[in-house]
N, C-alpha and C positions, 0 to 999 in steps of 0.2 A: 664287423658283425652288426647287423640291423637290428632291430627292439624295436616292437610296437605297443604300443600304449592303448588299454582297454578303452579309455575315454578316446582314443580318436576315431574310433568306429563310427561310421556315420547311422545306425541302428543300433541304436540303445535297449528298444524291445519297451516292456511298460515298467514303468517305476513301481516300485513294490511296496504297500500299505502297510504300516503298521499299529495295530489295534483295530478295535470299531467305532464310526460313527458317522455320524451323518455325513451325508455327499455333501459338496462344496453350494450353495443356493445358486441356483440365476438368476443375476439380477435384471430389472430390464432396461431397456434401453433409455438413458437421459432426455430428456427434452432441451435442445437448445436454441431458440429461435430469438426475435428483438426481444421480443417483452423479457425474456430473460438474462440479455446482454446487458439492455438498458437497466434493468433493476441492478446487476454487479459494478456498474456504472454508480449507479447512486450510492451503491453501499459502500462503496470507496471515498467517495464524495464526501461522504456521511461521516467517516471515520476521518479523514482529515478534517472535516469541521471540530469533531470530536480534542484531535490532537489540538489545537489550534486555541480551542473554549481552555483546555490545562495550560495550556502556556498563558494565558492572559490570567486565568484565576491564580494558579501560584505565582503570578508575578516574575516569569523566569525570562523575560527581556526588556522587563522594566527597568533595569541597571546593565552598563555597559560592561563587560567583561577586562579581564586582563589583556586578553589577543586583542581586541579591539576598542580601546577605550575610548576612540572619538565618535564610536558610534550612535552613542545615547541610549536612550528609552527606545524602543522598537515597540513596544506594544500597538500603536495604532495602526502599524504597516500591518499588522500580523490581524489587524481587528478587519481591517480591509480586505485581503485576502479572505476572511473564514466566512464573510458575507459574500463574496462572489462563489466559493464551496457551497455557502446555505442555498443560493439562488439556482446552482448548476444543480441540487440535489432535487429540487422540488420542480424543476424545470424535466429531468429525466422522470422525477415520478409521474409528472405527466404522459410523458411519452410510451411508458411502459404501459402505462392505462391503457391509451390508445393503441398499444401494440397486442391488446389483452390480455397482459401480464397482472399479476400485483405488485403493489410498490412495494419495495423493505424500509418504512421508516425507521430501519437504525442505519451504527457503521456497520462493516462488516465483520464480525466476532475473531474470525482466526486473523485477519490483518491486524487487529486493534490491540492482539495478545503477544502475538509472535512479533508482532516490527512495531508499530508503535510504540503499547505499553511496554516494551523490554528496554526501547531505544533510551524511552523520559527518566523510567526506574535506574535502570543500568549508570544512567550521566549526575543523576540523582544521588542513588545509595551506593553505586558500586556494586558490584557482585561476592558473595563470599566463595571462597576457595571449597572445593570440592576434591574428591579421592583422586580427580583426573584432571582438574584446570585450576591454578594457580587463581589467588582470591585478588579481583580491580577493584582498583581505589574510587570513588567515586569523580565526579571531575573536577578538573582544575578550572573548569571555566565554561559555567552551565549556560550561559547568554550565545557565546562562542556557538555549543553544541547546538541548540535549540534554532540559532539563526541555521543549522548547516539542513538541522532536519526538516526544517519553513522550505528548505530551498531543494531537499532532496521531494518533499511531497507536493510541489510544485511541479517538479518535473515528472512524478510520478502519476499527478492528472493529464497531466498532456499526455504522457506515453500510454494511456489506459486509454485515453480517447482516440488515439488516432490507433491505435491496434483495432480497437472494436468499430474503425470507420467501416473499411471491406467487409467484416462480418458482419452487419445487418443489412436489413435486405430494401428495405423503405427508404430512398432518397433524402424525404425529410428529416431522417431522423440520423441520415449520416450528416447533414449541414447540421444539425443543434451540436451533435457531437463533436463538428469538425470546428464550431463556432467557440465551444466549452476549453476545447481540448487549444486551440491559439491565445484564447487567453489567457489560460495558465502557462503556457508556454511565455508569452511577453512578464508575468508576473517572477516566472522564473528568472529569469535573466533579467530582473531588476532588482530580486533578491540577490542575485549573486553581483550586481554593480555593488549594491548597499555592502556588501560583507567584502569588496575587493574594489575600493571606487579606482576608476579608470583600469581597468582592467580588462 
């Protein structure tokens, strides 16, 4: 015996309303061109400087951790890095000028809320337990964390820049990117020597 199932119908017919009120808006179409790439560019940029300025101001690589205690003091590597972010941000806001855009002198707000500030807070205080997730301790070893998130937003400048190479449309401005986006990349991969030497 065969059964067919209302939902495999390929006509559905219209979906039926329920109550009154306004129609759904239209919204209109985005504008995406350089001046807007390169500004999401900066604002990224902008927010790892951001991450970068907490890690030196709390002091959270100024002491070598438990995982790694021949590491030492980090702060100056990390003071290095957050001036080549300063320079790549003000470097794109030029760009975006010239592409007609306006620059975003910040970070960018939902990067800095959602993955940043949860990553520093979370490794910081822990999480308290909720009706649905079981409550984290905070860490065992903030130097550890803080070297992993130096080296995860490192590699997250690079992969931002060489995504948004293709996407813009001005030659020049794929070389600044392409120029930004390798030196984070080299920076990467000397953060992660420093947390794994010879490795």
């Amino acid at each position: 015996m065969l059964f067919r199932s209302a939902c495999g119908r390929t006509e559905a017919g219209e979906l039926g309303r329920v109550g009154f009120g306004e129609s759904t808006p239209e919204l209109g179409a985005g504008l995406v061109d350089d001046g807007v790439l390169l500004r999401t560019t900066a604002s990224i940029e902008r927010s790892i400087v951001g991450a970068y300025q907490r890690i030196i101001d709390e002091g959270l690589v100024a002491t070598a951790g438990s995982t790694h205690p021949e590491l030492g003091d980090q702060t100056g590597l990390v003071e290095l890095l957050l001036a080549h972010h300063e320079s790549a941000a003000t470097t794109l806001d030029g760009l975006t000028t010239e592409a007609g855009g306006e620059p975003w002198p910040c970070g960018n707000p939902r990067f800095d809320a959602v993955f940043i500030g949860a990553a520093i807070t979370r490794s910081l205080e822990g999480q308290p337990a909720t009706d649905a997730t079981p409550a984290i301790d905070p860490s065992d070893d903030v130097a550890r964390d803080m070297l992993n998130l130096v080296s995860t937003l490192e590699l997250l400048s690079a992969a931002t820049c060489q995504a948004m190479v293709p996407q813009v449309s001005n030659p020049a401005h794929r070389v600044a990117l392409m120029t930004i986006g390798a030196r984070s990349a080299r920076q990467a991969a000397h953060v992660a020597l420093v947390i794994n030497p010879g490795g």
